[in-house]
C-alpha positions as CSV (number, residue, x, y, z in Angstrom):
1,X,11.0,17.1,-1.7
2,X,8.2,19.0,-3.1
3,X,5.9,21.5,-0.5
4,X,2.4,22.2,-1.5
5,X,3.3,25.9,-2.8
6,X,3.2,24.2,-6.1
7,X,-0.5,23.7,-5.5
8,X,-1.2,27.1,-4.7
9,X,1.1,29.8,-6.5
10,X,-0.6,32.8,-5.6
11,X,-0.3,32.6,-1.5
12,X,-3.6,33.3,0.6
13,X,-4.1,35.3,4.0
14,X,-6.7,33.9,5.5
15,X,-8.6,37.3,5.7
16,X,-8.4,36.6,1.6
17,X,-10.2,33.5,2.3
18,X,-12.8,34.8,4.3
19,X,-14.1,37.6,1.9
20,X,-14.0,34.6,-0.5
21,X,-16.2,32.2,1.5
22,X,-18.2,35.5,1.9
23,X,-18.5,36.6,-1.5
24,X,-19.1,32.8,-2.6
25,X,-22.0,32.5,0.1
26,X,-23.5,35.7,-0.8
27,X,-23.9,35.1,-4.0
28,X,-25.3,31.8,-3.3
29,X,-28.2,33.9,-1.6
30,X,-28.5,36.3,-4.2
31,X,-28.9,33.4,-6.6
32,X,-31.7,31.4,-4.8
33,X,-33.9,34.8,-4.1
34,X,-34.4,34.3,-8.0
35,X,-38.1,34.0,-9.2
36,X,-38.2,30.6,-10.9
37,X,-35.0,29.7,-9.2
38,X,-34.6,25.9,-8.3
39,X,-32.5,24.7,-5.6
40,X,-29.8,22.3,-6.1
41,X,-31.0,18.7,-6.6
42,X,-30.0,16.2,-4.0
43,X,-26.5,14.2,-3.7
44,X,-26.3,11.2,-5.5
45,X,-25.9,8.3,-3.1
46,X,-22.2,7.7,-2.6
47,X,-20.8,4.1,-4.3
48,X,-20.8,1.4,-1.6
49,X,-19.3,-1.6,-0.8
50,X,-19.4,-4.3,1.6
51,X,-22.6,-4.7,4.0
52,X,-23.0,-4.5,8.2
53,X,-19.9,-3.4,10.1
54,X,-17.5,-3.8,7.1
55,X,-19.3,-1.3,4.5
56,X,-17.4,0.9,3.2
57,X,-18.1,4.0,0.6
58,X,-15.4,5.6,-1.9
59,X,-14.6,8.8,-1.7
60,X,-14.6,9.8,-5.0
61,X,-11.7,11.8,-6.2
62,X,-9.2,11.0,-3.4
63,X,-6.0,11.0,-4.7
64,X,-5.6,12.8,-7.5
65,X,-2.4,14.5,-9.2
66,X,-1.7,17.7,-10.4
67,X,-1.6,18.1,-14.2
68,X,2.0,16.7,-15.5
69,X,2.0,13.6,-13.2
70,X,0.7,10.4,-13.4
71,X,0.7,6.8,-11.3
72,X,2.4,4.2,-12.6
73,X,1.8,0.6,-11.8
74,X,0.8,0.3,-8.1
75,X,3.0,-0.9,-5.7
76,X,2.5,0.5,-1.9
77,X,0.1,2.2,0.2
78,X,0.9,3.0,3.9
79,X,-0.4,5.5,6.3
80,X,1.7,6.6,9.2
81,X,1.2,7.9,13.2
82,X,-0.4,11.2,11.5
83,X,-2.7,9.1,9.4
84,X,-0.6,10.8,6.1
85,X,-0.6,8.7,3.4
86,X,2.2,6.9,1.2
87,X,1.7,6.0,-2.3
88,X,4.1,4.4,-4.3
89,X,4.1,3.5,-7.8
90,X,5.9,2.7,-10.8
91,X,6.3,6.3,-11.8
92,X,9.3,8.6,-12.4
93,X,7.2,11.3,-11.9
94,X,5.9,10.9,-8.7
95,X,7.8,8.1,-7.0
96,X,6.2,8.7,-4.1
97,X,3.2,10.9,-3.0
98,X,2.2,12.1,0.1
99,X,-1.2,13.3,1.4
100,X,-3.2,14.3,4.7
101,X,-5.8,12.8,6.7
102,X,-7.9,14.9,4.8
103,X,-7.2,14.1,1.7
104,X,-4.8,17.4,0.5
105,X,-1.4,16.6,-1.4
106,X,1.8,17.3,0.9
107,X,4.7,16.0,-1.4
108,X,5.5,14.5,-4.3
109,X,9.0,12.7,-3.8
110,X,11.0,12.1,-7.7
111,X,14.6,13.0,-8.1
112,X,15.7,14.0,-5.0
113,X,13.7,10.8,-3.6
114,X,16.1,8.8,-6.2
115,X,19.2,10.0,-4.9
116,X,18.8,9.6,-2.0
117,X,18.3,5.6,-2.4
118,X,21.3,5.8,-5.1
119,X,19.1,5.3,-8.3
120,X,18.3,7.0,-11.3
121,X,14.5,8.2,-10.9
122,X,13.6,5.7,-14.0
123,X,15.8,2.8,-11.9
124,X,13.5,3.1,-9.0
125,X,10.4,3.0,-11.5
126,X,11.8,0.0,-12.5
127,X,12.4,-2.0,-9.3
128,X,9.5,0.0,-6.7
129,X,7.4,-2.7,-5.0
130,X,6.4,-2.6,-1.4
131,X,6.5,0.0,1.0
132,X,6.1,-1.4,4.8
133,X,5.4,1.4,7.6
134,X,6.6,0.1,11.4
135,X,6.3,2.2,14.6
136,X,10.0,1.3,16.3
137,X,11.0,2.7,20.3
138,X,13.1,5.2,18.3
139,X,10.6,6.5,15.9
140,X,8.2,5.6,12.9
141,X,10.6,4.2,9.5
142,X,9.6,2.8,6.1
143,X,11.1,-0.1,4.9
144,X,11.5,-0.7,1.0
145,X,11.3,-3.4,-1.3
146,X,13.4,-3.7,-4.5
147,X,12.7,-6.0,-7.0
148,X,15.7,-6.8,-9.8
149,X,15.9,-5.1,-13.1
150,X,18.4,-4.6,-15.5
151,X,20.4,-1.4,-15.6
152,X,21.5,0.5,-18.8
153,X,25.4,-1.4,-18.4
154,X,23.4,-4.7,-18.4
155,X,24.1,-5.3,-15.1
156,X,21.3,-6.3,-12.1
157,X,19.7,-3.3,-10.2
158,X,17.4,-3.4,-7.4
159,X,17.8,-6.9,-5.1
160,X,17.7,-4.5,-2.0
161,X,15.6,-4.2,1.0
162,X,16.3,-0.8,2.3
163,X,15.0,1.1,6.2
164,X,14.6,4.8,6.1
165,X,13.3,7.8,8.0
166,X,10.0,9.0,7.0
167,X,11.7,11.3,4.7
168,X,13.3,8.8,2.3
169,X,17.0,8.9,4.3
170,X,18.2,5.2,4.0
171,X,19.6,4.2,7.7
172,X,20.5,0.6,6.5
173,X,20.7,-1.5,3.3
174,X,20.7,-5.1,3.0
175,X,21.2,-7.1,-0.2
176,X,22.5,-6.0,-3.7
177,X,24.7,-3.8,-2.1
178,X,27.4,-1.4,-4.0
179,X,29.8,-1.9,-0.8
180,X,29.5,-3.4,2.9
181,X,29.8,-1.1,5.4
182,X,27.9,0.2,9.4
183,X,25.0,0.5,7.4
184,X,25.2,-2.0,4.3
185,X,25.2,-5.7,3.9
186,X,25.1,-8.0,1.2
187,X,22.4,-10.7,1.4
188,X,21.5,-12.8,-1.5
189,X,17.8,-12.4,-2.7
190,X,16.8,-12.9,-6.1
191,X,13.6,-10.9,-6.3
192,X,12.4,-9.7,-3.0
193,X,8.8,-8.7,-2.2
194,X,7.9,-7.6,1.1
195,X,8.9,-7.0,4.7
196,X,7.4,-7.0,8.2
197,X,8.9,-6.3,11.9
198,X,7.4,-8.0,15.0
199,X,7.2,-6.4,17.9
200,X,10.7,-7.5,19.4
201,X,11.9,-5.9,16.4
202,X,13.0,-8.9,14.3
203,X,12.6,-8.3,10.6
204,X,11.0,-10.9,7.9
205,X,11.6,-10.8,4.3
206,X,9.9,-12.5,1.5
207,X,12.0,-13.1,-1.7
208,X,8.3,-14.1,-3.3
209,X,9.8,-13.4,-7.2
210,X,12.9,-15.3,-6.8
211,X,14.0,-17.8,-4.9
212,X,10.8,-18.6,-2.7
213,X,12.9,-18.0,0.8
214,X,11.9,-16.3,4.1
215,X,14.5,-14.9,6.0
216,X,13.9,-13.6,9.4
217,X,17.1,-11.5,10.6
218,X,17.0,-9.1,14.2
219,X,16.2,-6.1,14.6
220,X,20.3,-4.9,13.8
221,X,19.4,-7.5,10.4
222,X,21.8,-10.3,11.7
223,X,20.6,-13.4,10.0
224,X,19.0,-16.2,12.3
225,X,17.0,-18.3,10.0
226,X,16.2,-19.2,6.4
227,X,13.3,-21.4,4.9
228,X,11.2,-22.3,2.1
229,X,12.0,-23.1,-1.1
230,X,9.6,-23.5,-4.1
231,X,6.5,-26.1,-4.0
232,X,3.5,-26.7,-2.1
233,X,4.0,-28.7,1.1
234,X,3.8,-26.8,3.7
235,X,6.9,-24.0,4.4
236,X,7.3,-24.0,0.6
237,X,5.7,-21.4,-2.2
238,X,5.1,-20.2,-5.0
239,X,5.4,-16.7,-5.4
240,X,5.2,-16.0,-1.4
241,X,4.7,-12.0,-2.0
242,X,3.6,-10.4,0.8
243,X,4.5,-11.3,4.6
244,X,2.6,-9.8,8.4
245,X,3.1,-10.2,11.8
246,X,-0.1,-10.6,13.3
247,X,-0.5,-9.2,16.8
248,X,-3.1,-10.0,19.2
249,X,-3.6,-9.1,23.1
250,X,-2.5,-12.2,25.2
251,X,-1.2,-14.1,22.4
252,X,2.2,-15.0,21.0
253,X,2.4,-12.8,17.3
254,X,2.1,-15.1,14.1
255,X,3.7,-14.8,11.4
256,X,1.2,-14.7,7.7
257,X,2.9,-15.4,4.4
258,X,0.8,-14.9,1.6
259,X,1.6,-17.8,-0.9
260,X,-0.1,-16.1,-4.1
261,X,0.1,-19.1,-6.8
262,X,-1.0,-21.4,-4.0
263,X,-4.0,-19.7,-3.7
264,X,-3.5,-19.3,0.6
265,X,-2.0,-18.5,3.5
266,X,0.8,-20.2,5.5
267,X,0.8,-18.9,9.4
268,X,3.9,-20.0,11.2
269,X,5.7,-19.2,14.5
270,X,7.7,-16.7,15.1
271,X,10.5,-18.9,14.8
272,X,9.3,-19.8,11.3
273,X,7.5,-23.1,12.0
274,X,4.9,-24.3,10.2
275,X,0.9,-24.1,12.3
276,X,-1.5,-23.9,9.8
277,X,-3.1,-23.0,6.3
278,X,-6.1,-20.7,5.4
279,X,-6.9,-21.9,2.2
280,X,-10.2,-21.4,0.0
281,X,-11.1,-18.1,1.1
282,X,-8.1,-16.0,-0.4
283,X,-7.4,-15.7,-3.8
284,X,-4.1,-15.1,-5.0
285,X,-3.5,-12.9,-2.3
286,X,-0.8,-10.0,-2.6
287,X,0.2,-9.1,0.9
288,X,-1.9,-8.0,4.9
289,X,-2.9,-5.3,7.1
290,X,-4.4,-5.3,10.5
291,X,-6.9,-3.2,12.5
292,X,-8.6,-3.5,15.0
293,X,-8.0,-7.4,15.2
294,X,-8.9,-8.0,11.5
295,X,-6.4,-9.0,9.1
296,X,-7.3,-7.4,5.7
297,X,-5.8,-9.1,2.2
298,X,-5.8,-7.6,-1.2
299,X,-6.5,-10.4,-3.4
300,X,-4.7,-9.6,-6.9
301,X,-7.4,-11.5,-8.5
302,X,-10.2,-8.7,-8.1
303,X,-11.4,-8.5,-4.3
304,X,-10.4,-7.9,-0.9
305,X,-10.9,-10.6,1.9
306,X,-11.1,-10.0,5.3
307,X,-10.6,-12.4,8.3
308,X,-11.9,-11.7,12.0
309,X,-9.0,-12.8,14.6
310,X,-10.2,-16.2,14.5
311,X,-9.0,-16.3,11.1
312,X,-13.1,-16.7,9.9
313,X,-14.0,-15.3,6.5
314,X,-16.2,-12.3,7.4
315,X,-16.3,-10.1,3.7
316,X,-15.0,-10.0,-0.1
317,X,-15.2,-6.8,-1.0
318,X,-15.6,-5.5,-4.5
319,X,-15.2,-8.9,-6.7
320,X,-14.6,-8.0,-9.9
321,X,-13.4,-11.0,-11.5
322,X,-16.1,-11.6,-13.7
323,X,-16.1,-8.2,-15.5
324,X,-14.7,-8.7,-19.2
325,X,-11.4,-7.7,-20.2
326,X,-10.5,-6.7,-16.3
327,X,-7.8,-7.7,-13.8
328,X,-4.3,-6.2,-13.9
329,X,-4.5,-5.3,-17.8
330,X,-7.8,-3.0,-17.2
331,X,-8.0,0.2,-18.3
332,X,-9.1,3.4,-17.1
333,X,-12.1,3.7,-19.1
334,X,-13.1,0.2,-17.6
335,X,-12.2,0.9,-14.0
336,X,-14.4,4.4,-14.5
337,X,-17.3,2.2,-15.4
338,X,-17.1,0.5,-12.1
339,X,-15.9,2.0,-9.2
340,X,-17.6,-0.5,-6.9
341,X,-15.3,-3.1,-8.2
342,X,-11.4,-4.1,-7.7
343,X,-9.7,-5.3,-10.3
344,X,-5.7,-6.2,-9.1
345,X,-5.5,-4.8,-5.7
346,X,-1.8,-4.6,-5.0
347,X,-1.3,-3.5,-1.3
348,X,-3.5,-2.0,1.1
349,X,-4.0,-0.1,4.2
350,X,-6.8,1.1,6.9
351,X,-5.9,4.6,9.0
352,X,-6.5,5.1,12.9
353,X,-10.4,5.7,11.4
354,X,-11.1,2.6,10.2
355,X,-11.0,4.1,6.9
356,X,-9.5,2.0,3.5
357,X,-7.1,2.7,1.4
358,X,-6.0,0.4,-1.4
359,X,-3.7,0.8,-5.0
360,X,-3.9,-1.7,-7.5
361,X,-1.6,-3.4,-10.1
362,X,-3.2,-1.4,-13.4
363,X,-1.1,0.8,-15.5
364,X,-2.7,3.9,-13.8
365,X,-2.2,2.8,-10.1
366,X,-5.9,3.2,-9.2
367,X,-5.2,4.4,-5.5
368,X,-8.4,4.7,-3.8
369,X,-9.8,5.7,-0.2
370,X,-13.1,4.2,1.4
371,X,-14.6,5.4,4.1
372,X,-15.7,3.1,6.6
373,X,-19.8,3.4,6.9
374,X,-20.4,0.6,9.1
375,X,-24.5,-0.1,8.8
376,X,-26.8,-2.3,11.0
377,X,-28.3,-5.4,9.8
C-alpha cells in the first residue's frame, strides 16, 4: 500500500509550517492595509439538500485524486471505527482509496491490493462490487463482493465473496474458489452482490445478478439456509442487490433485501421468513445503511430514500431523474451542472457524525461527502 509521502515529496517540520502560516498571514495584512483595497467577498452559500433534521450540504471537493488516477464505475463506500473512509471502484488505478475523517488521502490500494485477493489489478476492475464494513468481537473486517467476469483463458473469474482485515489480507474465501482448504470453500453463486452480518455473527449473501438466492451461512460460513428464486411473490426477486441487518434496541434484528427490478423491499426474519414489503417509496434501490435508527437506501434511479425505524418515508434526497440524458450513463460535464442532484447512487454510508457519504454507478465514480446540517422547521 501507498502512504501519503506521495502527496507531499518535499517533507515538512512543523516549525516550516509555522513561518508558512506566518508568512501567509502577514501578507494577508500587508495586502488589506492597501488604499483602495477590497476585502474578500462573502462565501457563496454551500449546495444543500434535503430540509429539517435530514438536510444535508456537500462538501465540495471531497474526494479527490492525485493527478494520474481516476474512479472508475462506483461500487462501495464504507467508513470504519476511525470514521476513515473506503472507496471502491472499477479502477486499476486506484482499487481502493482510503481517506480521513477529515477528508486527507491515506492510501491508494492497486497492485499489491490485487495480489493479495489473487487477481490481476484489471481482474479485480472487472469483478469489484460491494464492499461491506462489520465490527466483529475480534476486530473490524471488510467483506467483498465479486461479481463474474471472464478471464483472458476464457474461463469465469470473480463468483467469490471474500472476509479480510482492514488491510486487504483475505482470512476466508467462499465461492469460485481455486482450491478448498481452513480458509476456502466452494459455494455456487452465479453473480453475487452483497453481504451483511447480524449481530450473532451469521453472514447473508445476495446472489442479486445470478441466480436470485439468499444464503445465510454462520459466522465460521457453514451453510444453514437457501431461498428465493426469480419472480415476484414474496421471497422471490429480481435482481435482489443489496442485503442489511437492521438492528434496533429491544427488538429481534430484520433482515432488508433490496429487490431492485421489483421496485421494494422484502424484510424477513432472521431465519429468512417472509414479514413484510415496503413498496412505493423506493425506487430501484441498490443496497442500506443505518444510523441512528434510520435505514438510508441509494436508489439507482437518481435519489436517496430514507426510512425512520418505523419503516415511514421521511426524505428523497437529490432526485434527479428528470434531468435529460442522466442516470448511470451521465457524464461529468452533466453531473458538474448539478451537484444538488444524484444521478445512479451505487452504495452509501453515514460516519459516527451523521455525515453522508455516497458513490454512484457513472463512469467517473462520483464519490461524494455531505455534511449533515440539520435545520429547524
Amino acid at each position: 500500500m501507498h502512504t501519503n509521502e506521495y502527496l507531499f515529496p518535499v517533507r515538512q517540520t512543523r516549525r516550516d509550517f509555522l513561518k508558512l502560516a506566518g508568512t501567509a498571514t502577514a501578507g494577508l495584512a500587508a495586502s488589506l492595509s492597501l488604499p483602495g483595497c477590497k476585502t474578500a467577498a462573502p462565501a457563496k452559500p454551500g449546495i444543500r439538500i434535503g430540509s429539517g433534521y435530514h438536510t444535508y450540504e456537500l462538501v465540495e471537493g471531497w474526494g479527490a485524486l492525485p493527478a494520474g488516477m481516476n474512479y472508475g464505475f462506483g461500487c462501495g463506500i464504507v467508513v470504519d471505527g476511525q470514521d476513515r473512509v473506503y472507496v471502491t471502484s472499477r479502477s486499476t488505478n486506484p482499487a481502493v482509496a482510503v481517506f480521513d475523517k477529515k477528508g486527507n488521502l491515506l492510501e491508494t490500494w492497486g497492485t499489491d491490493f490485487a495480489e493479495k485477493v489473487s487477481l490481476s489489478p484489471t481482474q479485480v476492475k472487472d469483478t469489484a462490487h460491494c464492499l461491506y464494513w462489520s465490527k466483529e468481537p475480534m476486530g473490524e473486517f471488510f467483506y467483498w463482493t465479486e461479481n463474474v467476469a471472464n478471464g483472458k483463458d476464457g474461463a469465469k473469474i470473480g463468483k467469490r465473496v471474500y472476509k479480510t482485515d482492514l488491510k486487504g489480507k483475505i482470512l476466508y474465501e467462499i465461492g469460485n474458489v481455486a482450491r478448498e482448504g481452513s480458509t476456502a470453500q466452494k459455494f455456487e453463486w452465479t453473480n453475487p452482490t452483497d453481504v451483511a452480518v447480524a449481530p450473532n455473527g451469521d453472514i447473508y449473501v445476495v446472489d442479486g445478478y445470478g441466480s436470485q438466492r439468499v444464503s445465510r451461512f454462520d459466522k465460521n460460513f457453514k451453510h444453514l439456509k437457501t431461498i428465493g428464486g426469480r419472480g415476484k411473490e414474496h421471497g422471490q426477486f429480481n435482481t435482489c442487490h443489496g442485503i442489511w441487518i437492521k438492528t434496533l434496541k429491544g427488538r429481534e434484528p430484520e433482515v432488508y433485501i433490496a429487490d431492485r427490478h421489483n421496485d421494494r423491499v422484502e424484510v424477513f426474519s432472521l431465519e429468512l421468513e417472509y414479514k413484510r414489503t415496503l413498496k412505493g417509496d423506493v425506487r430501484n434501490p441498490c443496497c442500506f445503511y443505518q444510523h441512528k435508527g434510520y435505514i438510508y437506501v441509494p436508489d439507482l434511479s437518481s435519489r436517496v430514500t430514507i426510512f425512520d425505524a418505523e419503516d415511514k418515508l421521511v426524505a428523497h434526497l437529490g432526485d434527479g431523474k428528470d434531468i435529460p440524458n442522466g442516470s448511470m450513463g451521465a457524464k461529468k460535464e452533466l453531473t458538474d451542472q448539478h451537484p444538488d442532484k444524484f444521478f445512479a447512487p451505487h452504495a452509501m454510508c453515514v460516519d459516527s457524525r451523521g455525515d453522508m457519504y455516497v458513490i454512484e454507478w457513472v463512469s467517473f465514480g462520483r464519490p461524494r461527502k455531505f455534511k449533515h446540517t440539520p435545520q429547524k422547521l
